[in-house]
Structures are given as C-alpha cells and as structure tokens.
N, CA, C and O atoms as CSV, one atom per row, in Angstrom:
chain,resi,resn,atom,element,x,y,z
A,1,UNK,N,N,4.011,-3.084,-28.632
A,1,UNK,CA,C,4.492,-2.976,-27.269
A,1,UNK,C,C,5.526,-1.850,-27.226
A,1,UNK,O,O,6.303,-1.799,-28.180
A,2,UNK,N,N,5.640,-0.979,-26.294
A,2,UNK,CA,C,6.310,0.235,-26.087
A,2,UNK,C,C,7.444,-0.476,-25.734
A,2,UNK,O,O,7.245,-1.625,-25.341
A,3,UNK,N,N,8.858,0.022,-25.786
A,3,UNK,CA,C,9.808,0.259,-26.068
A,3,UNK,C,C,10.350,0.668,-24.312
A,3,UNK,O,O,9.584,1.534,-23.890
A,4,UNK,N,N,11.112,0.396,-23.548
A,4,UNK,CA,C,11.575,1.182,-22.360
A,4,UNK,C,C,13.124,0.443,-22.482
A,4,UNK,O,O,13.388,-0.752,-22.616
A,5,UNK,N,N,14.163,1.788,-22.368
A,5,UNK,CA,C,15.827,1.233,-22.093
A,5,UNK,C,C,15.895,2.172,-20.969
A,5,UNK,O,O,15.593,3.354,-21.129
A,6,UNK,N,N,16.325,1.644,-19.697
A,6,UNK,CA,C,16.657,2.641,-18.427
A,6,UNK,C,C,18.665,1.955,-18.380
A,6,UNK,O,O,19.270,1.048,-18.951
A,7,UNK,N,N,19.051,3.090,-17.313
A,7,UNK,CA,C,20.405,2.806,-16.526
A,7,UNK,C,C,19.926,2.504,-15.495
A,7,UNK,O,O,18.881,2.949,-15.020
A,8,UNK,N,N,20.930,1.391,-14.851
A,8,UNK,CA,C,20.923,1.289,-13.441
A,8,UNK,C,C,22.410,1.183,-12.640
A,8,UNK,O,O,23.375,0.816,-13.310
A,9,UNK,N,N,22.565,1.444,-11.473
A,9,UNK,CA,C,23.832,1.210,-10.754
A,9,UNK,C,C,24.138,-0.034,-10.984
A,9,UNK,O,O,23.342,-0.946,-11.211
A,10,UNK,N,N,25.485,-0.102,-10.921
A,10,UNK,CA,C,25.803,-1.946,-10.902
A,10,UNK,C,C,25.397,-2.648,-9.857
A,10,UNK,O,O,25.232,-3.852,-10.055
A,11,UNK,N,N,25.140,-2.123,-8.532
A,11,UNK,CA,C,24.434,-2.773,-7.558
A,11,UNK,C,C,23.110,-2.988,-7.640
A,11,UNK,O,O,22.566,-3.656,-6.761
A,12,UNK,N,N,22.474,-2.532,-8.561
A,12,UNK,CA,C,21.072,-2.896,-8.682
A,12,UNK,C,C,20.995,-4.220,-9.984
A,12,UNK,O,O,20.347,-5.261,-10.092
A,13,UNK,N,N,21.895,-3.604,-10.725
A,13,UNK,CA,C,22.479,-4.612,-11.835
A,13,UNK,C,C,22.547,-6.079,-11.586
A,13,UNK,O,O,22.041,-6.989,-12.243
A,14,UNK,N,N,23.133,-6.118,-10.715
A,14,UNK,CA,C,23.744,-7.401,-10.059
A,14,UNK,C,C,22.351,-8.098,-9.288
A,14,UNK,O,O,22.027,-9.258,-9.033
A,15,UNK,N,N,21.776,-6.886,-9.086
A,15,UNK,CA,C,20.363,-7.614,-7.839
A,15,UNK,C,C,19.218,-8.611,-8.745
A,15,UNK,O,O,18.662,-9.694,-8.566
A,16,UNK,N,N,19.245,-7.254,-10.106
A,16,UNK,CA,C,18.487,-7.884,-10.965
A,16,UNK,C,C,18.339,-8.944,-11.571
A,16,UNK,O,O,17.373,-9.660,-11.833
A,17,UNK,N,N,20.058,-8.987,-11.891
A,17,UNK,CA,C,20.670,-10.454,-12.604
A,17,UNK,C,C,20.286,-12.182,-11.626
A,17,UNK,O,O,20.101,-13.381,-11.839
A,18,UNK,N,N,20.356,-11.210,-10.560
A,18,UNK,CA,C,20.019,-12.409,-8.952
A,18,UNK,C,C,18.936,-12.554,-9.433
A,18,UNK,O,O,18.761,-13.393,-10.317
A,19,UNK,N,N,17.777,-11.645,-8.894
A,19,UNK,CA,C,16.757,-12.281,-8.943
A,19,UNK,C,C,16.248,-13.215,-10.629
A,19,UNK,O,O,16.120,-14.433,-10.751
A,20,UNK,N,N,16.110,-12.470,-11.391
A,20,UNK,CA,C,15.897,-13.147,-12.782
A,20,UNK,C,C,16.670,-14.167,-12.958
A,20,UNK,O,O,16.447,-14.495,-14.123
A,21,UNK,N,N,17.870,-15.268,-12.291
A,21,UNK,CA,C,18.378,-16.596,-12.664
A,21,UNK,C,C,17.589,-16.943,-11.273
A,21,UNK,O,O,16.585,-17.632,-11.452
A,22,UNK,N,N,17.839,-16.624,-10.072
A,22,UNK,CA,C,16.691,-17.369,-9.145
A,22,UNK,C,C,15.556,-17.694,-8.882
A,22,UNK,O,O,15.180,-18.539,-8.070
A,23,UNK,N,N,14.775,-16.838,-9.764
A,23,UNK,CA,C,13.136,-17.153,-9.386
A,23,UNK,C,C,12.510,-17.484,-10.882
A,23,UNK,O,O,11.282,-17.546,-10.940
A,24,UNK,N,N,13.315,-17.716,-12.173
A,24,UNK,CA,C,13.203,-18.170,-12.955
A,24,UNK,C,C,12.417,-16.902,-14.189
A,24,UNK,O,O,11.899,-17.313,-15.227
A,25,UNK,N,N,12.433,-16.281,-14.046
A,25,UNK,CA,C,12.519,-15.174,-15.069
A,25,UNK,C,C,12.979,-15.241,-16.871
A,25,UNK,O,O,14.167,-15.062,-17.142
A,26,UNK,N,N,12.386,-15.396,-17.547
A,26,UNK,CA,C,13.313,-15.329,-18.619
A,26,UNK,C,C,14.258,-14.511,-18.775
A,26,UNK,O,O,15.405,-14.958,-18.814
A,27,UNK,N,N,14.053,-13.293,-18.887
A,27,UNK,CA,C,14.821,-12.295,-18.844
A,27,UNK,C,C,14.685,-11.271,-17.834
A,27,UNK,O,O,14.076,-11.475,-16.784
A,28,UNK,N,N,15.454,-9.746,-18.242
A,28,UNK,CA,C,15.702,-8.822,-17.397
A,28,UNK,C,C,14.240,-7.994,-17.492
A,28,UNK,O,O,13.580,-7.598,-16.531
A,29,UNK,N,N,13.933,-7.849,-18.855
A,29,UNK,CA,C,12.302,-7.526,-19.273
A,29,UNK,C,C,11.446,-8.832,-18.009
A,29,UNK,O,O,11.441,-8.813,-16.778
A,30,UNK,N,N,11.128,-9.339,-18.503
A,30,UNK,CA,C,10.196,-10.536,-17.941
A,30,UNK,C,C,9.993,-10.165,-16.366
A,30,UNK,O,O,8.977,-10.502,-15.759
A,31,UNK,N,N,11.241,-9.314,-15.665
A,31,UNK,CA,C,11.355,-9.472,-14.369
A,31,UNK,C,C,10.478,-8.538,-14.333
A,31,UNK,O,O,9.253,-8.546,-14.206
A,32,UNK,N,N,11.375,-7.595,-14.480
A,32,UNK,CA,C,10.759,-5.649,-14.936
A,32,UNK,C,C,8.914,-5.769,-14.693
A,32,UNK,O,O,8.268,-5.265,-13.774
A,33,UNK,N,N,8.468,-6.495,-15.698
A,33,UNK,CA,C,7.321,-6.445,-15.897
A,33,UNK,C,C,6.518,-6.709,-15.406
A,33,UNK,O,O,5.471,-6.063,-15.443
A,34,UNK,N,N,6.805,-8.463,-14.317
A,34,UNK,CA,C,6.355,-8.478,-13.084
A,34,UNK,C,C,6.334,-7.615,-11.793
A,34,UNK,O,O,5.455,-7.688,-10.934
A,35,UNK,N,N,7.435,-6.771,-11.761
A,35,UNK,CA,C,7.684,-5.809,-10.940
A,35,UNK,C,C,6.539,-5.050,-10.793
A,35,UNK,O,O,5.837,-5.007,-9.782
A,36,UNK,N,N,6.268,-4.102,-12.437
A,36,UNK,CA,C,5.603,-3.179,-12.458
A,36,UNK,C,C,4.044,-3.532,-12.218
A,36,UNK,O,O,3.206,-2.670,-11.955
A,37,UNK,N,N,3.763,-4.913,-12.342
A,37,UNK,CA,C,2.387,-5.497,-12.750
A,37,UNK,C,C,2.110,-5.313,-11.114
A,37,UNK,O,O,1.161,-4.743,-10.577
A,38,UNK,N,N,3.436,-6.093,-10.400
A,38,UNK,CA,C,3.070,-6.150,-9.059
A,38,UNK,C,C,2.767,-4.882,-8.369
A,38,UNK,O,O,1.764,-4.862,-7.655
A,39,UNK,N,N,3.492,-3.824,-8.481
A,39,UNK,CA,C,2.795,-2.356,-8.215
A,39,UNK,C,C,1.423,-1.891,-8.527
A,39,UNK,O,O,0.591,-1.251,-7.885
A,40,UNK,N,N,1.446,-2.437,-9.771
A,40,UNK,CA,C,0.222,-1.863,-10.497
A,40,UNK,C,C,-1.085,-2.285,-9.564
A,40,UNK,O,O,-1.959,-1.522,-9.153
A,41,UNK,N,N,-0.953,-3.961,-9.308
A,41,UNK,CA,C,-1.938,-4.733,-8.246
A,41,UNK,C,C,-2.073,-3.643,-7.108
A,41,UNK,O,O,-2.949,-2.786,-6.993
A,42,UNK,N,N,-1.070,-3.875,-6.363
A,42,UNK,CA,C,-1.023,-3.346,-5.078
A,42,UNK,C,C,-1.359,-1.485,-5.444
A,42,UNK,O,O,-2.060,-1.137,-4.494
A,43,UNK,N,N,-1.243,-0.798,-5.963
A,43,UNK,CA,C,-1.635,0.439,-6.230
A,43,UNK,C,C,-3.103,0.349,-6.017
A,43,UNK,O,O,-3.657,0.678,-4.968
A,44,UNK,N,N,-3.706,-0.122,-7.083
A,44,UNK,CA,C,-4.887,-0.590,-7.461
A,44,UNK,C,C,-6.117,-0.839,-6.080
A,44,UNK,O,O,-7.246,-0.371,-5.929
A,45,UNK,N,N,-5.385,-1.676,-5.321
A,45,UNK,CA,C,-5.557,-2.259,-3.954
A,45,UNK,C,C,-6.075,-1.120,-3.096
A,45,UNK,O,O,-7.190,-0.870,-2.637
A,46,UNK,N,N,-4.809,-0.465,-3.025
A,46,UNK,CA,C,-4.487,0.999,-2.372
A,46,UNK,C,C,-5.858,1.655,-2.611
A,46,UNK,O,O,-6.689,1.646,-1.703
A,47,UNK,N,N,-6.083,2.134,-3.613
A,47,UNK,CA,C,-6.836,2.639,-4.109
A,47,UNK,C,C,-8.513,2.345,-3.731
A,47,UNK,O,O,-9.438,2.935,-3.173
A,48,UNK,N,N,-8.339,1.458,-4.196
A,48,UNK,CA,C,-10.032,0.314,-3.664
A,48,UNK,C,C,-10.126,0.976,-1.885
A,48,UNK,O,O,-10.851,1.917,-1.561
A,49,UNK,N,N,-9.170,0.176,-0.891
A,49,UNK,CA,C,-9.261,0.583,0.575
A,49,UNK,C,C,-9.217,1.878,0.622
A,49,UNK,O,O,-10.426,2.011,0.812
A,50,UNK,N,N,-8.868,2.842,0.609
A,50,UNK,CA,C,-9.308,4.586,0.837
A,50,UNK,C,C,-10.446,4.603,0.100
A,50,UNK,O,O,-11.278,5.175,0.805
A,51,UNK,N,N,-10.859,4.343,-0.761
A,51,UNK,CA,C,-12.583,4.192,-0.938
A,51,UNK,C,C,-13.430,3.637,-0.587
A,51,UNK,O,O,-14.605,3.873,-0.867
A,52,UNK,N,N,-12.795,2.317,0.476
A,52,UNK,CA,C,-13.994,1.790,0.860
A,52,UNK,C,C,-14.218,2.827,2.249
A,52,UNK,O,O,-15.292,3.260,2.667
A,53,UNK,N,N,-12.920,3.052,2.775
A,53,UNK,CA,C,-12.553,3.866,4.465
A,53,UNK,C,C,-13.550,5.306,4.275
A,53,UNK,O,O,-14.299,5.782,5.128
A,54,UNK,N,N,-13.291,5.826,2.851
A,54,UNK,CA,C,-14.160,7.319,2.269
A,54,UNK,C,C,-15.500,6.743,2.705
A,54,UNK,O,O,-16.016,6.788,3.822
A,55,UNK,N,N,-15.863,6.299,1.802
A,55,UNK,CA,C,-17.107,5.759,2.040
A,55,UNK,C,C,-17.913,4.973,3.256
A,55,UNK,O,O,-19.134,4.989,3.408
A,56,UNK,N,N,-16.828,4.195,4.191
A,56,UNK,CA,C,-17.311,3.839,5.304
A,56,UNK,C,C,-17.349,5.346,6.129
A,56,UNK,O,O,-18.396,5.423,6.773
A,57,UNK,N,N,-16.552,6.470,6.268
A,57,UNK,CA,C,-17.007,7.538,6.628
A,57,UNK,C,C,-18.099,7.951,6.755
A,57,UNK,O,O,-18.944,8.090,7.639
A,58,UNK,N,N,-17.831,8.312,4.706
A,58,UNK,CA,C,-19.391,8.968,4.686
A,58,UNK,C,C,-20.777,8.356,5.277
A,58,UNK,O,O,-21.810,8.961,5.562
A,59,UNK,N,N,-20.564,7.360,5.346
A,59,UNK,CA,C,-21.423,5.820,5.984
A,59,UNK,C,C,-22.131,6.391,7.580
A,59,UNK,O,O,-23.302,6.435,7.960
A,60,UNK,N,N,-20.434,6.898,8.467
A,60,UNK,CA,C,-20.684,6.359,9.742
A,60,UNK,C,C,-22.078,8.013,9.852
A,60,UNK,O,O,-23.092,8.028,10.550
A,61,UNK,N,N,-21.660,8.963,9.068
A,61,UNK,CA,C,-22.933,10.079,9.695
A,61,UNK,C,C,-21.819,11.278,10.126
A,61,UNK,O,O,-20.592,11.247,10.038
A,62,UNK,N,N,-22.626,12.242,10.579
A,62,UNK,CA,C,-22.170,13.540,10.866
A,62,UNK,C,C,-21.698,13.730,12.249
A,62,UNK,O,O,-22.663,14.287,12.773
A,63,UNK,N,N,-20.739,13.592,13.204
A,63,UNK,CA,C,-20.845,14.021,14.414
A,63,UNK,C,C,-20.650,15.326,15.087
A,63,UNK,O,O,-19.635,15.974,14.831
A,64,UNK,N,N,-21.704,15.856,16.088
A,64,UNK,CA,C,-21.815,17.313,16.554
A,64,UNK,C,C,-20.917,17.704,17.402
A,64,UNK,O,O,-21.075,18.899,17.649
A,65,UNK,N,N,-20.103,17.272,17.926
A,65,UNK,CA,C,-19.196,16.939,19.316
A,65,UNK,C,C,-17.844,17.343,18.600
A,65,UNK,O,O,-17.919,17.306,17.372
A,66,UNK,N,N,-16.761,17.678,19.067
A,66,UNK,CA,C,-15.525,18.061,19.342
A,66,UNK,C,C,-14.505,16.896,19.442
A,66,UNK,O,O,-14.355,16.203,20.448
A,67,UNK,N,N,-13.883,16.775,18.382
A,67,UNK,CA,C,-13.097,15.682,18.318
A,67,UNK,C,C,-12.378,15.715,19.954
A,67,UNK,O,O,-12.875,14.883,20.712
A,68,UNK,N,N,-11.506,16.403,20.422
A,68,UNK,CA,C,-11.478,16.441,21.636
A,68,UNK,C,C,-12.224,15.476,22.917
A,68,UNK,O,O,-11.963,14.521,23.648
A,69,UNK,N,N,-13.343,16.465,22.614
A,69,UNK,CA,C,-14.396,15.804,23.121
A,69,UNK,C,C,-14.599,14.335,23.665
A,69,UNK,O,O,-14.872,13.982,24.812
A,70,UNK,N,N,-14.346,13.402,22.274
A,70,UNK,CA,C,-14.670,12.891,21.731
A,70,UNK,C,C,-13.539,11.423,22.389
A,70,UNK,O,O,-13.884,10.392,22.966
A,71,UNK,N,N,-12.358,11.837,22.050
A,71,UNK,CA,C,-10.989,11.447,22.635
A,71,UNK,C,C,-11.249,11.176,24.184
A,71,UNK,O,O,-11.091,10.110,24.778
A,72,UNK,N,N,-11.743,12.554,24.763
A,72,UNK,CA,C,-11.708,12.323,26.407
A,72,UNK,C,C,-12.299,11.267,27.149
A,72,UNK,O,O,-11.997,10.587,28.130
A,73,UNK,N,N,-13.517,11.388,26.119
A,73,UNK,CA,C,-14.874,10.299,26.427
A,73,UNK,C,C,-14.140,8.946,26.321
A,73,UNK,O,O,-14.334,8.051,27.143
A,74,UNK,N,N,-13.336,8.834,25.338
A,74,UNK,CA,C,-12.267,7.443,25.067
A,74,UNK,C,C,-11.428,6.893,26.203
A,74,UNK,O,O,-11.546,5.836,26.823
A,75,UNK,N,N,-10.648,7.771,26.307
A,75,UNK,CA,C,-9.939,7.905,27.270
A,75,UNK,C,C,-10.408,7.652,29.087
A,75,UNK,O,O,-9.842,6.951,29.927
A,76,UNK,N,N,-11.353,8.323,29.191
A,76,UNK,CA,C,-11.967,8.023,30.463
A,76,UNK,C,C,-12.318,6.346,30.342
A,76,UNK,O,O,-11.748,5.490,31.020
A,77,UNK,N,N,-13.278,6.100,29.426
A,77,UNK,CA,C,-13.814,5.005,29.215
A,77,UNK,C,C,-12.670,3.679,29.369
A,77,UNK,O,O,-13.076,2.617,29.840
A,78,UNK,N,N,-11.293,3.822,28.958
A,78,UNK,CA,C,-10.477,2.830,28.975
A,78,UNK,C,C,-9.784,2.582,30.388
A,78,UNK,O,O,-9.068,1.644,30.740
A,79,UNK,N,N,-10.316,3.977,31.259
A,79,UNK,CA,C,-9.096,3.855,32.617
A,79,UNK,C,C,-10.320,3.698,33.681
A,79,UNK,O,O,-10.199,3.922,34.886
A,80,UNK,N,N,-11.590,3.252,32.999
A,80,UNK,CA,C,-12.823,2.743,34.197
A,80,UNK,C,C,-12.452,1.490,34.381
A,80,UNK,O,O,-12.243,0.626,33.529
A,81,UNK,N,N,-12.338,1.394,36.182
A,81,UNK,CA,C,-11.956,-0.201,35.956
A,81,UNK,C,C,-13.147,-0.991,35.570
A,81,UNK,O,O,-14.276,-0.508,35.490
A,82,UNK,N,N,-12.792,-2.453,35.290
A,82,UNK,CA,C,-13.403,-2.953,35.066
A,82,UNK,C,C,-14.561,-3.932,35.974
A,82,UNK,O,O,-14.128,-4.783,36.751
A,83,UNK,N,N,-15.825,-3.754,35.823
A,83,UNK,CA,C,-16.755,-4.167,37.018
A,83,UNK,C,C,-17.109,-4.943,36.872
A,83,UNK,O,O,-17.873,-5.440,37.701
C-alpha cells in the first residue's frame, strides 16, 4: 500500500478530527480513504452519464436546420395558446 503524508490548515484539521470521532472512522487514514473512494464513485458516474448523453446524441441523427432555427420553432410552439 502506497504511502501518502499531506499538511492541512488547522481548520480543516479540526473538521477532520470531527468527522472521524462522529461517523465512526477508525482513523484519519480510514476517513481519507472513504473520501477518495467516494470521488472515485462519483467520478466514475460522471463519466458513464456524458457517455450515455454522447451516445444518446449520436443516437438522436443529424439535423439540417439552424440551431436558431430550431429554438424559434420552440419558442413559438410554447407561446401557442393552448386549444
């Protein structure tokens, strides 16, 4: 297992010490590690959704029209009353 010693402000110091006696942590490591794991998830996550959004793109097809265009058609469409 790799080795990590960082500094921190004493206000983060103190946060750390909080959380690791409140949420039951063994240690200052133990916390750390959940921290990073929890990034790591949520990165991960990140990652997955812009590939599915890429791919639902590439999905929806090519359109010939003018984003503009495209907007106005929106726009009109929301201020038709309703019949």
């Amino acid at each position: 297992m790799a080795h990590l010693d960082i500094s921190l402000p004493a206000d983060l110091q103190r946060h750390v010490d909080a959380r690791v006696s409140r949420e039951g942590f063994t240690d200052t490591a133990d916390y750390l590690r959940a921290l990073i794991e929890r990034d790591q998830h949520l990165y991960e996550a990140d990652v997955r959704r812009v590939r599915a959004l890429i791919e639902e793109g590439i999905a929806s097809g090519i359109v010939d029209r003018e984003p503009e265009d495209i907007l106005d058609e929106i726009i009109a469409d929301i201020r038709k009353p309703n019949g």
